[in-house]
N, C-alpha and C positions, 0 to 999 in steps of 0.2 A: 571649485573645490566642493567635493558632496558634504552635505551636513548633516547627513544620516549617521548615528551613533552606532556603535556597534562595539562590541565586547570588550570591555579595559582591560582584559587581562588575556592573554595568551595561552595555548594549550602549554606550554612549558612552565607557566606561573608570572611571565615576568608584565609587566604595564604596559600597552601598547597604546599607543596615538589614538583619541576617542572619534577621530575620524581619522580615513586613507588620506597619505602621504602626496598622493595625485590623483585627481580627479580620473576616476575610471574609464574605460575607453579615450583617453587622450597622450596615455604614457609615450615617452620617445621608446622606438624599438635598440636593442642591444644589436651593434653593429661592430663584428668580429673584424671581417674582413673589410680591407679601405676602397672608397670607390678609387677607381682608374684612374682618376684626373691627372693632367701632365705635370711631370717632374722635373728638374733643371737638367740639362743634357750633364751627362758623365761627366765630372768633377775628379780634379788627381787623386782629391781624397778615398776616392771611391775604389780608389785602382787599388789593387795589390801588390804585395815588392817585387813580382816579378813582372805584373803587368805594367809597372812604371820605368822595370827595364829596356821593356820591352817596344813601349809609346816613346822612349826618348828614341832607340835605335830607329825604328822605321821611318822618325824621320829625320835621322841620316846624322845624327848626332850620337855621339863616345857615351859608350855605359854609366862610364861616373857621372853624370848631367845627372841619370835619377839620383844621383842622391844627394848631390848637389841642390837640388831643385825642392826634396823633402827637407833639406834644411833650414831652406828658406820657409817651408810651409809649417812645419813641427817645431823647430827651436825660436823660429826667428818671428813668425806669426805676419808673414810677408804671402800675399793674395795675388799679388801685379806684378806680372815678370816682366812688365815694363818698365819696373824699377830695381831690377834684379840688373847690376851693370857687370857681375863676373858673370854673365853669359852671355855671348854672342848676339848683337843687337838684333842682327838677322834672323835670327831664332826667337826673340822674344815676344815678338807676333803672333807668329802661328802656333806658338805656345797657346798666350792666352786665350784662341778662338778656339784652341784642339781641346783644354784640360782647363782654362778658368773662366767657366759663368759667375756672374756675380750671382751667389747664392743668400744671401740675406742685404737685405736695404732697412737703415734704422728709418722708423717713420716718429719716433718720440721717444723721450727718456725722460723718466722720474727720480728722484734722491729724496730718502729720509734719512733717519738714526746719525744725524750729522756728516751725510755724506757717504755714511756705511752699509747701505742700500741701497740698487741703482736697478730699478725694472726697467725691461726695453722691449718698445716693440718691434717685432720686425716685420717685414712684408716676406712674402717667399717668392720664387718664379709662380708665374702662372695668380699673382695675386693677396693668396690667403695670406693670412693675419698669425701670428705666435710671439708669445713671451718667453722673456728669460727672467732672470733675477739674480742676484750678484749679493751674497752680503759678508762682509765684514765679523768677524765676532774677536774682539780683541785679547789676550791673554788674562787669565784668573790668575785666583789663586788654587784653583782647583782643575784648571785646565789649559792645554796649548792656544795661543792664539791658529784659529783657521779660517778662512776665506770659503766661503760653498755657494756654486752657482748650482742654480735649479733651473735644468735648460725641458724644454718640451723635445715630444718625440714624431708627435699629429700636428697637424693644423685640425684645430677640434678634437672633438673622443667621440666615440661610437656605444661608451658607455652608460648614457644616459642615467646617471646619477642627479638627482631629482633638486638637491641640496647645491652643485654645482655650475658655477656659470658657461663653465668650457661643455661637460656633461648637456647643457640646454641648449649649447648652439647647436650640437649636432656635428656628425665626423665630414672634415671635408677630404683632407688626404695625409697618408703615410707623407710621413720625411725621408728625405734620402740620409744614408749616410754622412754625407758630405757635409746637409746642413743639420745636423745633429751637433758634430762635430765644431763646425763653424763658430757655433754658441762658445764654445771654449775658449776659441782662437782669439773673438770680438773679446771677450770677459779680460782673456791676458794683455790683448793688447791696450787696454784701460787703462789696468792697474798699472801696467809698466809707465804708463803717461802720469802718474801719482794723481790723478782723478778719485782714486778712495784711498783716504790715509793710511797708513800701517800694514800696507801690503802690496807686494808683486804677484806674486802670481796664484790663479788657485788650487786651494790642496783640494778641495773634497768636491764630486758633481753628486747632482741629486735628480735622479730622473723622476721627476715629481711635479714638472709644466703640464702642459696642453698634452694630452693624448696617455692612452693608454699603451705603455712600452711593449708590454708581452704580445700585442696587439700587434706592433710593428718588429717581428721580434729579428728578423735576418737582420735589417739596418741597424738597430740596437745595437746588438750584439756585436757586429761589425764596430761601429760607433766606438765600443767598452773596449775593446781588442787595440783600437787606435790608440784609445786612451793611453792604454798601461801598458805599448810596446815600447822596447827602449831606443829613443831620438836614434838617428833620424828619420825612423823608419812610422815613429807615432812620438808623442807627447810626451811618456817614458813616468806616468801618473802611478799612485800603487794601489793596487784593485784592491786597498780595504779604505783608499779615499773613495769605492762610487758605489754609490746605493742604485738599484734597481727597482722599481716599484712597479704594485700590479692591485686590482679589486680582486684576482683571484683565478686569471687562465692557468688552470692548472695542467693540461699540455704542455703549457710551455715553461712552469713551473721546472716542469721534469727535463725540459729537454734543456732549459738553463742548469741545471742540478748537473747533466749529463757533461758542460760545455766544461765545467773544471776549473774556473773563472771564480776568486775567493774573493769575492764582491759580494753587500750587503744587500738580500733580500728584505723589500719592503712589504707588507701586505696590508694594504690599506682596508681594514675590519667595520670597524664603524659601527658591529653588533657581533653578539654572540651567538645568539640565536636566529634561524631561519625565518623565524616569522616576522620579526623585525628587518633584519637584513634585505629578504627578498623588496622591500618595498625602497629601502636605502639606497640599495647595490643589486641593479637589477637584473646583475648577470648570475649569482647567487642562485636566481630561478632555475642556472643548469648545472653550478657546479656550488657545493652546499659547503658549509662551515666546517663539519667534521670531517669532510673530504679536501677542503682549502689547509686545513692545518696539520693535516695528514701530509701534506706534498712542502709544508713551509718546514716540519717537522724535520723531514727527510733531505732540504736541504742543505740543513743546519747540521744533521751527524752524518752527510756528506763531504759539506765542506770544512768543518767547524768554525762557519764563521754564524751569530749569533742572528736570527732574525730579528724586523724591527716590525712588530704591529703598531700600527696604523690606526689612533681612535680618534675623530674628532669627536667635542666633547659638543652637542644640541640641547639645547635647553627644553626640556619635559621632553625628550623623545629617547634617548639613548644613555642620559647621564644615570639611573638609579646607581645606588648601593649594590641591587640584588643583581644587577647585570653585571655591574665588577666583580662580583663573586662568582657569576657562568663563568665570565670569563677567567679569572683564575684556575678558575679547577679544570678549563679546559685545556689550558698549557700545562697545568701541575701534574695532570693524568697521562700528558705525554713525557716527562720526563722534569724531574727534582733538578737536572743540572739545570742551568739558565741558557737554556739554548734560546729563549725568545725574551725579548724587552721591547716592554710597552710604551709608546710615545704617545702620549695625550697634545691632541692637537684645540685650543679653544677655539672653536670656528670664526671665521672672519665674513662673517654674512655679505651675500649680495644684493644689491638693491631691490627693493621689493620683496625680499626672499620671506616666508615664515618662520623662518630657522634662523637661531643666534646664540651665542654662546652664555654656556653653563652658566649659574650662578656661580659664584664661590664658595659657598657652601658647599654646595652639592658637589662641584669640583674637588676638592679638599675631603668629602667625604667618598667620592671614587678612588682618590688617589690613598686613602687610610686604608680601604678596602683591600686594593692591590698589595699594598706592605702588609698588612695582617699575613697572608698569605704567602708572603716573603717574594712577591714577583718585583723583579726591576723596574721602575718606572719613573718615565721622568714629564714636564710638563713644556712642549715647548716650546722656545722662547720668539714671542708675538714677532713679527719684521713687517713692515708695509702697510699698515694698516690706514694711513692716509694717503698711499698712494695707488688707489685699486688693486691694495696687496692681494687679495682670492683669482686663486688661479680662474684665469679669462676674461677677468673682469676690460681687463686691458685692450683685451684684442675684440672685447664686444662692442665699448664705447667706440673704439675707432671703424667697428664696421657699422655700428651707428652713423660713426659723423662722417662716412665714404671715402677711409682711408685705405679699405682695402675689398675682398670680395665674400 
């Protein structure tokens, strides 16, 4: 880390870090696109309704099979059609070598909040390492009880987020479809086992793991379609249980916006301003704040469904007073309704990291900030923290200890 001081204050007024955030010439580069690496061969999930017609007929099996077969996969949360006994034993073979790879293998699992937390790691084909997480949040008095897995979309992210343990590995490959999805299947089939108290199955996904979604956006997107079509043809979930989350492709922003899908965009912010940001969110360097929240904007009075900015809260980098007021007046300039609510997240630092969360103070004086201003804002509630709850931490240690590649 350089230890050359340079300017506390920004050309926009606000405090900046009195040294760079990354040692100069050493930054991970911003990687859009996934390297090539192999994927699991074609999964059912991957198929479409008519291409599952179509894979049952040619070989040489009655059209009802596909749907037969998606009810084993979408309702039933059934992978081995070796143990599928309403079909044809002789078929259930070359089933599974035509349409089921095994697409995730658990290598570890961890439980806190009494059980109401359960991170997993999984291995993929081809090796890499990815997390899920699973948690519980039981009924208030102020709110429903819900269940919300936060599945990954990468093995790694290509976004190189300085602050991040998955961002520091480095991107290894897109997910397919299939194991996107997967993550759901495994999470239901838990809960149905009563492995975490006071719930079957879950309501809300939270694309907020390993990778950058907008990144991966055709599998995604496929992925979210799975979700919230109605059994047996997908999961039958309701697209205002699944959040989307992105640093800021705004491409793809638009071409989600485009897709008609009234599912909550997430925009993980983490500054107001560009000269903080670029050093935070290093994709920021090609697509800027007022151009990120122009596209999060547009959104939101497309679909009318409410966007969730994204802040985690850093201690002396990102927490002032004066930045919570950029950032209000930067949502309040786009419109008085509440198209966007703010989710303050306390960071959950990584081992060795610089970065660790807000005072309370200073947290508490963010969050007065935001209410002066009258913006939504809530503060969210910590989960994992003794179980290498930060996204990556999971799948670092284990390619640490050579549990995967």
């Amino acid at each position: 880390m350089s230890t050359e001081p340079r300017s506390a204050v920004s050309p926009s007024g606000l405090v900046l870090p009195i040294t760079p955030l990354a040692e100069p010439g050493t930054e991970m580069p911003v990687v859009v696109r996934s390297p090539s690496r192999a994927k699991p061969p074609r999964h059912w999930i991957d198929l479409s309704a008519a291409e599952r017609v179509e894979a049952v007929t040619e070989m040489g099996l009655p059209r009802f099979r596909a749907r037969q077969i998606s009810e084993h996969v979408f309702a039933r949360h059934e992978l081995d059609p070796q143990q599928w006994t309403d079909l044809p034993k002789a078929a259930r073979e070359p089933l599974a070598q035509a349409f089921f790879p095994q697409l995730l293998t658990e290598v570890s699992q961890q439980s806190c909040d009494n059980g109401r937390t359960v991170k997993t790691l999984w291995r993929l084909h081809g090796g890499s390492l990815v997390e899920s997480v699973l948690m519980h949040y039981p009924a208030t008095r102020h709110a429903s009880a819900r269940t919300t897995l936060c599945i990954s979309s990468q093995a790694g992210c290509g976004m190189a987020c300085p602050f991040c343990a998955t961002g520091q590995g480095g991107i290894q490959r897109n997910m397919s479809t299939a194991e996107i999805v997967a993550q759901l299947l495994a999470a239901d089939q838990l809960l149905e086992s009563g492995a975490v108290p006071g719930t079957q199955r879950v309501s809300n996904v939270v694309f907020m793991g390993m990778g950058e979604p907008m990144a991966n956006y055709k599998a995604v997107v496929a992925a979210v379609r799975t979700f919230i079509a109605p059994a047996p043809e997908g999961i039958g979930m309701s697209a205002r249980g699944i959040t989307v989350s992105t640093v800021g492709l705004i491409p793809r922003i638009k071409a989600f916006t485009a897709e008609g899908i009234p599912a909550t965009l997430a925009v993980s912010l983490h500054a107001p301003d560009d000269e903080l940001r670029d050093e935070l969110i290093p994709a920021n360097r090609r697509w800027k704040v007022d151009d990120l929240l122009d596209a999060a904007w547009e959104y939101a009075h497309t679909t009318g469904r409410r966007v969730s900015i994204e802040y985690a809260l850093m201690r002396d980098i990102n927490d002032q007073a004066d930045r919570a007021a950029v950032l209000a007046r930067q949502i309040r300039r786009r419109g008085d309704w509440t198209w966007a609510h703010v989710n303050l997240i306390p960071l959950n630092p990584t081992p060795g990291s610089r970065w660790t969360a807000s005072r309370p103070e200073d947290q508490d004086a963010f969050v007065a900030t935001l209410e002066r201003w009258k913006i939504p804002v809530t503060v969210r509630d910590t989960r994992g923290q003794e179980i290498d709850g930060a996204c990556g931490q999971l799948a670092a240690r284990g390619r640490v200890e050579g549990m995967g590649v």
